[in-house]
mmCIF file of the N, C-alpha and C atoms, coordinates in Angstrom:
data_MODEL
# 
_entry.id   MODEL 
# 
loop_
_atom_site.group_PDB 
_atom_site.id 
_atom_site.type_symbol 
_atom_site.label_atom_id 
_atom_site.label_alt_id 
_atom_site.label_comp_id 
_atom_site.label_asym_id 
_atom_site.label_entity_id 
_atom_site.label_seq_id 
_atom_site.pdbx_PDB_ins_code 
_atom_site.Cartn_x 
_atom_site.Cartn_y 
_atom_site.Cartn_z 
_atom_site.occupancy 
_atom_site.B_iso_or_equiv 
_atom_site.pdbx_formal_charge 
_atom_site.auth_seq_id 
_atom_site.auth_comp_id 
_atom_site.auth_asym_id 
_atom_site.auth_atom_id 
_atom_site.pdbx_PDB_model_num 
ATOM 1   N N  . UNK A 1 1  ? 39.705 19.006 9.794  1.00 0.00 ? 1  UNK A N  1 
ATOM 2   C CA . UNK A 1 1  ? 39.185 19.915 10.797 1.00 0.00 ? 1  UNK A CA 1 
ATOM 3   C C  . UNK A 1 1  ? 39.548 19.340 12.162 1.00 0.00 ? 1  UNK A C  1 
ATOM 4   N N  . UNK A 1 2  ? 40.330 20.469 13.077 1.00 0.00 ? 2  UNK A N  1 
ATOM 5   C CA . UNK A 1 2  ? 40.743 19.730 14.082 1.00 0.00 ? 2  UNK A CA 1 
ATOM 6   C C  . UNK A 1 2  ? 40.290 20.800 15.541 1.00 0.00 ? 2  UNK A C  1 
ATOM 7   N N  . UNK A 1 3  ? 38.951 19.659 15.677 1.00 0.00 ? 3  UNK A N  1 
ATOM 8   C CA . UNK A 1 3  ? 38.022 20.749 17.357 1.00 0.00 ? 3  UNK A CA 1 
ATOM 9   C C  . UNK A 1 3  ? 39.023 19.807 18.138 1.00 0.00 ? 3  UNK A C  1 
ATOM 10  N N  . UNK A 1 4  ? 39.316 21.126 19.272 1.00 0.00 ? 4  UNK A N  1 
ATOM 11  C CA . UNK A 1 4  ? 40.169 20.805 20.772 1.00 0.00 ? 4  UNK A CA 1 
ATOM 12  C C  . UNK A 1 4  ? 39.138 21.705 21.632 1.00 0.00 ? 4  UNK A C  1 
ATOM 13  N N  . UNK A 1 5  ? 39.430 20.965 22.637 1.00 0.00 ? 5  UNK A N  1 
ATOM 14  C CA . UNK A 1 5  ? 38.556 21.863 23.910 1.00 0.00 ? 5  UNK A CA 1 
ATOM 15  C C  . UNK A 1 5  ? 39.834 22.057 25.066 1.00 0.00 ? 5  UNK A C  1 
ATOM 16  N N  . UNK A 1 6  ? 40.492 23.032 25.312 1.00 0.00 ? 6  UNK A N  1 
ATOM 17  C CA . UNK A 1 6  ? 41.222 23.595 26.465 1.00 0.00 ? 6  UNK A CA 1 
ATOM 18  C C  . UNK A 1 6  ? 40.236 23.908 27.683 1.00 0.00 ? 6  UNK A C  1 
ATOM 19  N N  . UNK A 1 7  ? 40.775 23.332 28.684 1.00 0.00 ? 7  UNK A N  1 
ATOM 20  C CA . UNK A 1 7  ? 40.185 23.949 29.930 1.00 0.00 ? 7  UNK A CA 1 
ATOM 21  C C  . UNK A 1 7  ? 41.410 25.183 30.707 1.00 0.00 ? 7  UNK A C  1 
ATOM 22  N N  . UNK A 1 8  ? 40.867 26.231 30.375 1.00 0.00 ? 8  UNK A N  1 
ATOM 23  C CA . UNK A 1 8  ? 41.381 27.756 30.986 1.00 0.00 ? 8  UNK A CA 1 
ATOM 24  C C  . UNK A 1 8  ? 40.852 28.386 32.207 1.00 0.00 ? 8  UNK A C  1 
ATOM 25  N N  . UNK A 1 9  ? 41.841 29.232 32.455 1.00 0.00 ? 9  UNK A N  1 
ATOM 26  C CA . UNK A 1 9  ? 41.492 29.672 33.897 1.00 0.00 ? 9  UNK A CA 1 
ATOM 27  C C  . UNK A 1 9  ? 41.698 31.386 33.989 1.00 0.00 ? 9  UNK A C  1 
ATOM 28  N N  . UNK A 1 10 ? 40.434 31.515 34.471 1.00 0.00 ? 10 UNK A N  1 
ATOM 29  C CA . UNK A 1 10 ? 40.132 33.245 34.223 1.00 0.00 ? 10 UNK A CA 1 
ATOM 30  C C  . UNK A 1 10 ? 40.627 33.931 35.361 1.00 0.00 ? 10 UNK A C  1 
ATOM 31  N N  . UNK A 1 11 ? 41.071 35.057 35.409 1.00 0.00 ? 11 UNK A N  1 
ATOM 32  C CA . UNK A 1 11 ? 41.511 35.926 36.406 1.00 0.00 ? 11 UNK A CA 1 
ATOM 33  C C  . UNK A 1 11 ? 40.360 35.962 37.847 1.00 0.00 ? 11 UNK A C  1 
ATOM 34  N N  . UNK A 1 12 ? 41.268 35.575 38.661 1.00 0.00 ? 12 UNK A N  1 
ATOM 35  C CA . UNK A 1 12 ? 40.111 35.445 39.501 1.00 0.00 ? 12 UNK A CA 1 
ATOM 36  C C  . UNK A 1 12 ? 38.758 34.862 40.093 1.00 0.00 ? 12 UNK A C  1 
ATOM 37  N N  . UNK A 1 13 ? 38.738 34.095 38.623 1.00 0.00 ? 13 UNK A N  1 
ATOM 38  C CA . UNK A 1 13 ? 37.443 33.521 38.745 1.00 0.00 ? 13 UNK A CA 1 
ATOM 39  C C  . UNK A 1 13 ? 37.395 31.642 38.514 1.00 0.00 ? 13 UNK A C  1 
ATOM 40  N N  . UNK A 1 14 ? 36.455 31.321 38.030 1.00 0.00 ? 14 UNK A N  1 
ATOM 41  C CA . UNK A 1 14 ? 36.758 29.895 37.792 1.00 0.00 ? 14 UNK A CA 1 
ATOM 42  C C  . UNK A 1 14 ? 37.207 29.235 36.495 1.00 0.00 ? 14 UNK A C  1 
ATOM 43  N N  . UNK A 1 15 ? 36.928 28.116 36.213 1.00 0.00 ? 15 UNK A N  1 
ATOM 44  C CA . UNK A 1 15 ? 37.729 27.465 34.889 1.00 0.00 ? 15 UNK A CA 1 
ATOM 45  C C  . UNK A 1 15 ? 36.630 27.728 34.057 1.00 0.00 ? 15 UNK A C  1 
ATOM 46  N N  . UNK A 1 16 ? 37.016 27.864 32.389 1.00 0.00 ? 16 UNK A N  1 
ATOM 47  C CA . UNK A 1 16 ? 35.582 27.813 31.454 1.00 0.00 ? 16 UNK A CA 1 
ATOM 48  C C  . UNK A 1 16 ? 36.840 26.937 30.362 1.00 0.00 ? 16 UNK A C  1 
ATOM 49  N N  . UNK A 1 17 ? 35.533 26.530 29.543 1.00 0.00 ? 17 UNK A N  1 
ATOM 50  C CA . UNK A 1 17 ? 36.109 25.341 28.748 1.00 0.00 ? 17 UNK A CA 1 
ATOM 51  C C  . UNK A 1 17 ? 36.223 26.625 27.463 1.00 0.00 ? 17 UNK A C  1 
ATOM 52  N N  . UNK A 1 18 ? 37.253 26.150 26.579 1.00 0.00 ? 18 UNK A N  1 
ATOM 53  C CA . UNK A 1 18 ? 37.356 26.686 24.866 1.00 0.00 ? 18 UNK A CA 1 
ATOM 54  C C  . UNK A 1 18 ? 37.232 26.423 23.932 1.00 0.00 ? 18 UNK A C  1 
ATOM 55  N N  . UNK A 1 19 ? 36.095 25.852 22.775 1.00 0.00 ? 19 UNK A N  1 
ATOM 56  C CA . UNK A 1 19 ? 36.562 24.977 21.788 1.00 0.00 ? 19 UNK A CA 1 
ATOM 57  C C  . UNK A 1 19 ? 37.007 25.967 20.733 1.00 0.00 ? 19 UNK A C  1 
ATOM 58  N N  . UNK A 1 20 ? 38.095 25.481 20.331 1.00 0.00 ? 20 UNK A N  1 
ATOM 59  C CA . UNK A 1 20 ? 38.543 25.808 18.998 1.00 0.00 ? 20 UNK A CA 1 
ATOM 60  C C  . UNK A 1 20 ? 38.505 24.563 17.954 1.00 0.00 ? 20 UNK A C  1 
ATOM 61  N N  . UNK A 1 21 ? 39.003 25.286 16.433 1.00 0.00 ? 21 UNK A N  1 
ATOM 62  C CA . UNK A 1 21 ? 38.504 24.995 15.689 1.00 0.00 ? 21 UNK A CA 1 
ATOM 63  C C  . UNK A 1 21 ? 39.829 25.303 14.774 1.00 0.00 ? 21 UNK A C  1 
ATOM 64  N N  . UNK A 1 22 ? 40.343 24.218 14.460 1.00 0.00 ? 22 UNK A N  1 
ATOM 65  C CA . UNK A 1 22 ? 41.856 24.452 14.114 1.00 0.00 ? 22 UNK A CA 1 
ATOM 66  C C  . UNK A 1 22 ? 42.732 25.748 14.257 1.00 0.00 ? 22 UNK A C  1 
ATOM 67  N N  . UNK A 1 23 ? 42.354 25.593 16.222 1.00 0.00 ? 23 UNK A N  1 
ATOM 68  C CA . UNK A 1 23 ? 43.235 26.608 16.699 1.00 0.00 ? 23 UNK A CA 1 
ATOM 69  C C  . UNK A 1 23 ? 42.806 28.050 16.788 1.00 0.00 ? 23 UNK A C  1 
ATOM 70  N N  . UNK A 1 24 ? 41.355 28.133 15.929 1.00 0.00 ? 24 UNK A N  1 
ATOM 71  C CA . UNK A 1 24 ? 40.471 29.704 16.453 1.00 0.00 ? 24 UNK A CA 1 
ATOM 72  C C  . UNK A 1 24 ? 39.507 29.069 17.477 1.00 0.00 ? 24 UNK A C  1 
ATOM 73  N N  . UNK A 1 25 ? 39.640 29.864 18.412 1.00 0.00 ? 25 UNK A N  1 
ATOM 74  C CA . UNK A 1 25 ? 38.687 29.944 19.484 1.00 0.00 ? 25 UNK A CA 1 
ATOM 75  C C  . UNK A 1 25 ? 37.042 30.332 18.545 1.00 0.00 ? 25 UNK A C  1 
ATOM 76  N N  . UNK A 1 26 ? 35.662 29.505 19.255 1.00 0.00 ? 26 UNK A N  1 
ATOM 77  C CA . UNK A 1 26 ? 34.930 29.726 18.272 1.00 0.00 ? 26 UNK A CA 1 
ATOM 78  C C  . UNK A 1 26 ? 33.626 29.580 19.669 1.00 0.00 ? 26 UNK A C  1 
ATOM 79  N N  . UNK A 1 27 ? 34.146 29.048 20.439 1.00 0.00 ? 27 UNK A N  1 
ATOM 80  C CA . UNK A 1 27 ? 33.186 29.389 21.614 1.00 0.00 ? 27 UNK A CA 1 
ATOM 81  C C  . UNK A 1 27 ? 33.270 28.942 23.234 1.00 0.00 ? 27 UNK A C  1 
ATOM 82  N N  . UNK A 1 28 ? 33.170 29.222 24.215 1.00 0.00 ? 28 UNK A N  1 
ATOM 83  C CA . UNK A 1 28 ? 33.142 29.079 25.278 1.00 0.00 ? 28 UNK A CA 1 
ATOM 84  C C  . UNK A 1 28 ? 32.044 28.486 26.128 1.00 0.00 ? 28 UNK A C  1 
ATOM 85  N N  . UNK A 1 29 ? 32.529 27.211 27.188 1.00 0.00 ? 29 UNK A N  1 
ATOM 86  C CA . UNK A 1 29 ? 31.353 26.932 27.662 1.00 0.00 ? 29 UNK A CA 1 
ATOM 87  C C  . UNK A 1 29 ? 31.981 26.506 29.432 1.00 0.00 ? 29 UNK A C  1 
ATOM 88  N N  . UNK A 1 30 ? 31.032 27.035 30.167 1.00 0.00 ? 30 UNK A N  1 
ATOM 89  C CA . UNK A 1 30 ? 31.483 26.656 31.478 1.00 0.00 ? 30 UNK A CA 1 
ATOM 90  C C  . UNK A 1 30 ? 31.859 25.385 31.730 1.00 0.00 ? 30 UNK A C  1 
ATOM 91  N N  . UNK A 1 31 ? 30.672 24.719 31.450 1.00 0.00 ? 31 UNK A N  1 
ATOM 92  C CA . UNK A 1 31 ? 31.174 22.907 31.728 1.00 0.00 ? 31 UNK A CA 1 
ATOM 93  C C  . UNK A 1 31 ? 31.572 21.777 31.263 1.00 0.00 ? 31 UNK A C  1 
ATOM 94  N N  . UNK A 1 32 ? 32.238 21.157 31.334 1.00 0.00 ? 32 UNK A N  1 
ATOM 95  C CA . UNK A 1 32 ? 33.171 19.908 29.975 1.00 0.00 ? 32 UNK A CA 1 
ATOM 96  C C  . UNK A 1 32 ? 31.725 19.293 29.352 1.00 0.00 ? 32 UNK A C  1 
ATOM 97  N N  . UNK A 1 33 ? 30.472 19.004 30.142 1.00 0.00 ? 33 UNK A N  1 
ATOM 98  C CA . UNK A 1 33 ? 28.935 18.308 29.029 1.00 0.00 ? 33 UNK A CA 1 
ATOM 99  C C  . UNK A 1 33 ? 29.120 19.293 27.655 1.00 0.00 ? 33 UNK A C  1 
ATOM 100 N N  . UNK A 1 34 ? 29.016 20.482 27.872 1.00 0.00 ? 34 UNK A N  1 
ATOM 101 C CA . UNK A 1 34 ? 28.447 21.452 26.985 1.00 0.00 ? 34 UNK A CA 1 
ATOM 102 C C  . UNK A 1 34 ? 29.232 21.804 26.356 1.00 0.00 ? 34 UNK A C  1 
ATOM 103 N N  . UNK A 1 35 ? 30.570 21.773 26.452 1.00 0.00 ? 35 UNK A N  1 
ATOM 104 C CA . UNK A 1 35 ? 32.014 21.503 25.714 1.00 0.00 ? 35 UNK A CA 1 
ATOM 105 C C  . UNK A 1 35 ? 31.454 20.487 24.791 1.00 0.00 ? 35 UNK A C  1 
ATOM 106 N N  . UNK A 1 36 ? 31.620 19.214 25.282 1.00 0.00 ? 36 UNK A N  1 
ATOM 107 C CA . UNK A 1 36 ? 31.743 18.092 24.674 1.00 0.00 ? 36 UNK A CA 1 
ATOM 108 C C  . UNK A 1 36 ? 30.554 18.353 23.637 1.00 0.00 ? 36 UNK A C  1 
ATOM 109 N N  . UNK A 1 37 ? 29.085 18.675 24.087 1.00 0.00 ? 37 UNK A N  1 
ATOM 110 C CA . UNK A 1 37 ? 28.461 18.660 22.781 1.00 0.00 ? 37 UNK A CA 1 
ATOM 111 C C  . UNK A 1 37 ? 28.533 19.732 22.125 1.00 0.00 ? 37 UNK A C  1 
ATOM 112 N N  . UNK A 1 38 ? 28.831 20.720 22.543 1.00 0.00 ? 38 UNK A N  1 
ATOM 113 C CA . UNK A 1 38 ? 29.303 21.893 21.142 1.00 0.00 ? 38 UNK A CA 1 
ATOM 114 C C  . UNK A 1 38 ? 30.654 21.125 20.191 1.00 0.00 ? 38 UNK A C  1 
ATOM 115 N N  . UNK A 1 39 ? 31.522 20.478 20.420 1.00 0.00 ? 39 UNK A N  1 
ATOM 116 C CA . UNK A 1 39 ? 32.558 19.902 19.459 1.00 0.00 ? 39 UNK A CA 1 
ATOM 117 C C  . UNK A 1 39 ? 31.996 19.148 18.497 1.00 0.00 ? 39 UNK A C  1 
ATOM 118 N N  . UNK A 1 40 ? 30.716 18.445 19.526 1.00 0.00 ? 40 UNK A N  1 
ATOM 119 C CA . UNK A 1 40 ? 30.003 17.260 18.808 1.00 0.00 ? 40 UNK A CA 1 
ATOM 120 C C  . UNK A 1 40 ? 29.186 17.561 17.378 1.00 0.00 ? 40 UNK A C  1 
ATOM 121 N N  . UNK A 1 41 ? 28.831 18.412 17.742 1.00 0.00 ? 41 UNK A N  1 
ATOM 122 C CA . UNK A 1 41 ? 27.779 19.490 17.067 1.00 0.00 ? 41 UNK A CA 1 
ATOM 123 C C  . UNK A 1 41 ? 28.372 20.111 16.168 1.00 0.00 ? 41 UNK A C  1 
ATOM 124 N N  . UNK A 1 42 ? 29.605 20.347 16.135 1.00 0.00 ? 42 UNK A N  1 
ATOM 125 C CA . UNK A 1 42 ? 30.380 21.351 15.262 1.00 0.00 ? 42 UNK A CA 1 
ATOM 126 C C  . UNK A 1 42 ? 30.716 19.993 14.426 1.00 0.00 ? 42 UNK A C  1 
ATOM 127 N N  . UNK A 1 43 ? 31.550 18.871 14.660 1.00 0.00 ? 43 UNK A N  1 
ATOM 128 C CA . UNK A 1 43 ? 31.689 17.848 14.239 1.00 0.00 ? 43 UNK A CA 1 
ATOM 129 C C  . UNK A 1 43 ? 30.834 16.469 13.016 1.00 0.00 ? 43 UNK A C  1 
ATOM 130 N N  . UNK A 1 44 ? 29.571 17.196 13.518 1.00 0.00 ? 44 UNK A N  1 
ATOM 131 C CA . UNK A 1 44 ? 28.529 16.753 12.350 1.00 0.00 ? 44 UNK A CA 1 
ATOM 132 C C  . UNK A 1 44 ? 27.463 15.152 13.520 1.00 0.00 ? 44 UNK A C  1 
ATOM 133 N N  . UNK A 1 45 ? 27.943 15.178 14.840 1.00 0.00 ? 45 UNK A N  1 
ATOM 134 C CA . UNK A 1 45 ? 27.729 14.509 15.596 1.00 0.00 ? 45 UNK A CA 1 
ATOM 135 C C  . UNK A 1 45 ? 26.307 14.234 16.208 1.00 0.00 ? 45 UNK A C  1 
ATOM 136 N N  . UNK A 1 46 ? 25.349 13.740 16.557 1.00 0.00 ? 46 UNK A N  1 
ATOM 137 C CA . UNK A 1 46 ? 24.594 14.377 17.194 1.00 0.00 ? 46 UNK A CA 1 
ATOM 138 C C  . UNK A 1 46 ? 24.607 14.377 18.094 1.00 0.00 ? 46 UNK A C  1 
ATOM 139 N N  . UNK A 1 47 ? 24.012 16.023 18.865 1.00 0.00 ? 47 UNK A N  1 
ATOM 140 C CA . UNK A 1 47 ? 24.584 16.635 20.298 1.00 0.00 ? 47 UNK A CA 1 
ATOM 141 C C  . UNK A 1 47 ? 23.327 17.452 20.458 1.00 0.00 ? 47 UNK A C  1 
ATOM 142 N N  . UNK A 1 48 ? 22.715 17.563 21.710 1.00 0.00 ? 48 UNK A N  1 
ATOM 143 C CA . UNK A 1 48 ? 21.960 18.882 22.188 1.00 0.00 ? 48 UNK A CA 1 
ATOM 144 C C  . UNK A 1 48 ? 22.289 19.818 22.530 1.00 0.00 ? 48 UNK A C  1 
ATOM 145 N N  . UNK A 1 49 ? 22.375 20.677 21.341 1.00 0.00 ? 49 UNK A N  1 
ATOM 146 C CA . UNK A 1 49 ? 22.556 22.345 21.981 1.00 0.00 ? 49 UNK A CA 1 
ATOM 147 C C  . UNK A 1 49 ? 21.219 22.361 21.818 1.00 0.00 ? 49 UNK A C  1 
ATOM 148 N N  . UNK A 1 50 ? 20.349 23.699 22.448 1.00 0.00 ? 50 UNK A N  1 
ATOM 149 C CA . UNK A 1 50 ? 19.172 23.872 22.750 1.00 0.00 ? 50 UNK A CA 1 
ATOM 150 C C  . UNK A 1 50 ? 19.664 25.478 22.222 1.00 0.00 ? 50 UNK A C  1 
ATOM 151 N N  . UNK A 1 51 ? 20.798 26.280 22.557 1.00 0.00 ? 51 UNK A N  1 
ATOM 152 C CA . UNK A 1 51 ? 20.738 27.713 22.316 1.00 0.00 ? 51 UNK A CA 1 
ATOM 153 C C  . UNK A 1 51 ? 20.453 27.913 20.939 1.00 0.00 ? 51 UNK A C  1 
ATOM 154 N N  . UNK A 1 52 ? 19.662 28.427 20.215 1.00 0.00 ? 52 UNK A N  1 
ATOM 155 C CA . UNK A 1 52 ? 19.257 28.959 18.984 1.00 0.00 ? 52 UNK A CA 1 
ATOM 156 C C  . UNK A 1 52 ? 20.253 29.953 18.687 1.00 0.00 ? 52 UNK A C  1 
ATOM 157 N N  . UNK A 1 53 ? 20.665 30.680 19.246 1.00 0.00 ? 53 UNK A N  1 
ATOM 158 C CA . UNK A 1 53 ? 21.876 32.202 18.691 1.00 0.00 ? 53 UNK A CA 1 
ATOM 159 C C  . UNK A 1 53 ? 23.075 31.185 18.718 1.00 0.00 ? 53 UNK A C  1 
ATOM 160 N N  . UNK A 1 54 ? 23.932 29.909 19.591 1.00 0.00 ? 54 UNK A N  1 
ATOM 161 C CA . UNK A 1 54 ? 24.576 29.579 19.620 1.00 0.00 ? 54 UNK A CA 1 
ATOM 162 C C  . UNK A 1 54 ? 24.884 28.610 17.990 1.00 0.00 ? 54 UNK A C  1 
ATOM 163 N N  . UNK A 1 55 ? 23.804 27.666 17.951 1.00 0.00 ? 55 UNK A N  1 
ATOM 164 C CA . UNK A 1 55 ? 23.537 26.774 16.538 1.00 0.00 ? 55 UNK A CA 1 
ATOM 165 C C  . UNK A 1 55 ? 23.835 27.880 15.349 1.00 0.00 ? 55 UNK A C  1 
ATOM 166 N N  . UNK A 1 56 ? 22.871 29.073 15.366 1.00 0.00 ? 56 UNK A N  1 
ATOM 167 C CA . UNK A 1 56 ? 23.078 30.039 14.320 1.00 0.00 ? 56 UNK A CA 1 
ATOM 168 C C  . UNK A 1 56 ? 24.678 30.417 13.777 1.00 0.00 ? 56 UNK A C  1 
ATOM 169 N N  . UNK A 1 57 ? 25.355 30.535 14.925 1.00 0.00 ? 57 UNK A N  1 
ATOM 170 C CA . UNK A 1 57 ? 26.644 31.098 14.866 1.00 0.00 ? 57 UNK A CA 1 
ATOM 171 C C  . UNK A 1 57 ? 27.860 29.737 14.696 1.00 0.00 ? 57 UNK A C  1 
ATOM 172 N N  . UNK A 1 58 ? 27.619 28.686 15.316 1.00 0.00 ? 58 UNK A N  1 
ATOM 173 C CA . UNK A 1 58 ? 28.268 27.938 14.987 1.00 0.00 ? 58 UNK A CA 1 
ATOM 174 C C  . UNK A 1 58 ? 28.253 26.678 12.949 1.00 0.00 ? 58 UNK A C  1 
ATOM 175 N N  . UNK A 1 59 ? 26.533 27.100 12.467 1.00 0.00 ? 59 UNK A N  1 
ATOM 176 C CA . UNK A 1 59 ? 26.373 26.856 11.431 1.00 0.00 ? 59 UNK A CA 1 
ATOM 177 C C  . UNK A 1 59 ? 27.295 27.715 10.450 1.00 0.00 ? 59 UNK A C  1 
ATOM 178 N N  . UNK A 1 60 ? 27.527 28.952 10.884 1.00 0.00 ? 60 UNK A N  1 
ATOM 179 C CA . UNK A 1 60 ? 28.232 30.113 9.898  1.00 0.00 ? 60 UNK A CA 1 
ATOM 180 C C  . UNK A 1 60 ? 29.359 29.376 10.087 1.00 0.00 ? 60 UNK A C  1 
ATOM 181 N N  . UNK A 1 61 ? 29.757 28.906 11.193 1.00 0.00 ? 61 UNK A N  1 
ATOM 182 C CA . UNK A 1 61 ? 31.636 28.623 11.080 1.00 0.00 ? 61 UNK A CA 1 
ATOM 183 C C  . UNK A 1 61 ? 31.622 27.127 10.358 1.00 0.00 ? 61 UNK A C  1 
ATOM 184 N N  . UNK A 1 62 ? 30.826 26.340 10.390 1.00 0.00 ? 62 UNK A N  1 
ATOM 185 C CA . UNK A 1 62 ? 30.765 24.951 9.883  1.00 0.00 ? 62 UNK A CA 1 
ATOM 186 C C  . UNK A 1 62 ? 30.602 25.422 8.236  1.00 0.00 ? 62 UNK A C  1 
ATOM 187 N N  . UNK A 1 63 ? 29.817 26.696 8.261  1.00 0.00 ? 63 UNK A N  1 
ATOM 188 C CA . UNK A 1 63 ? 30.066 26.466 6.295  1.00 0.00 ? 63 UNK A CA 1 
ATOM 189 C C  . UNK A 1 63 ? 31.414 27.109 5.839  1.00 0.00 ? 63 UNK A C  1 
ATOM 190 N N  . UNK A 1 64 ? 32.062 28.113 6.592  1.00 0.00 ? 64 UNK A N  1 
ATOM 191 C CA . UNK A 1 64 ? 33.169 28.482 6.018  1.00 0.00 ? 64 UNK A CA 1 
ATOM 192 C C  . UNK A 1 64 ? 34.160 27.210 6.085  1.00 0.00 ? 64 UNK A C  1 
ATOM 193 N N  . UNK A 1 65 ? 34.432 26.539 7.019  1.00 0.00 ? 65 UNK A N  1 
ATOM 194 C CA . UNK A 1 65 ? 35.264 25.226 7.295  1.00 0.00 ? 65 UNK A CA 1 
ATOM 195 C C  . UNK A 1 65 ? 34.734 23.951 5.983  1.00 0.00 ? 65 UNK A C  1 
# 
């Protein structure tokens, strides 16, 4: 399993971070902290996410992987 975080740049607006997840995009986060612990988190790491809909949705992609 291979998480990357790209930092992208939106039309007009400012940078948001990407993690993918061998190359599917699987979620977006404004700032490299919250990057870093969503990879962490996806990774089996321990990390504070606090979003409940976010954990929910990222548990679904950790069991298909």
């Amino acid at each position: 399993m291979e998480v990357t975080v790209t930092r992208v740049k939106k039309y007009n607006a400012t940078w948001n971070n990407v993690i993918s997840v061998n190359g599917v995009p699987v979620a977006i986060a404004k700032s490299a902290h919250r990057a870093g612990q969503i990879s962490a988190y996806i990774q089996g790491l321990p990390a504070e996410v606090n979003d409940l809909w976010l954990k929910r949705e990222l548990k679904k992609i950790m069991a298909v992987i």
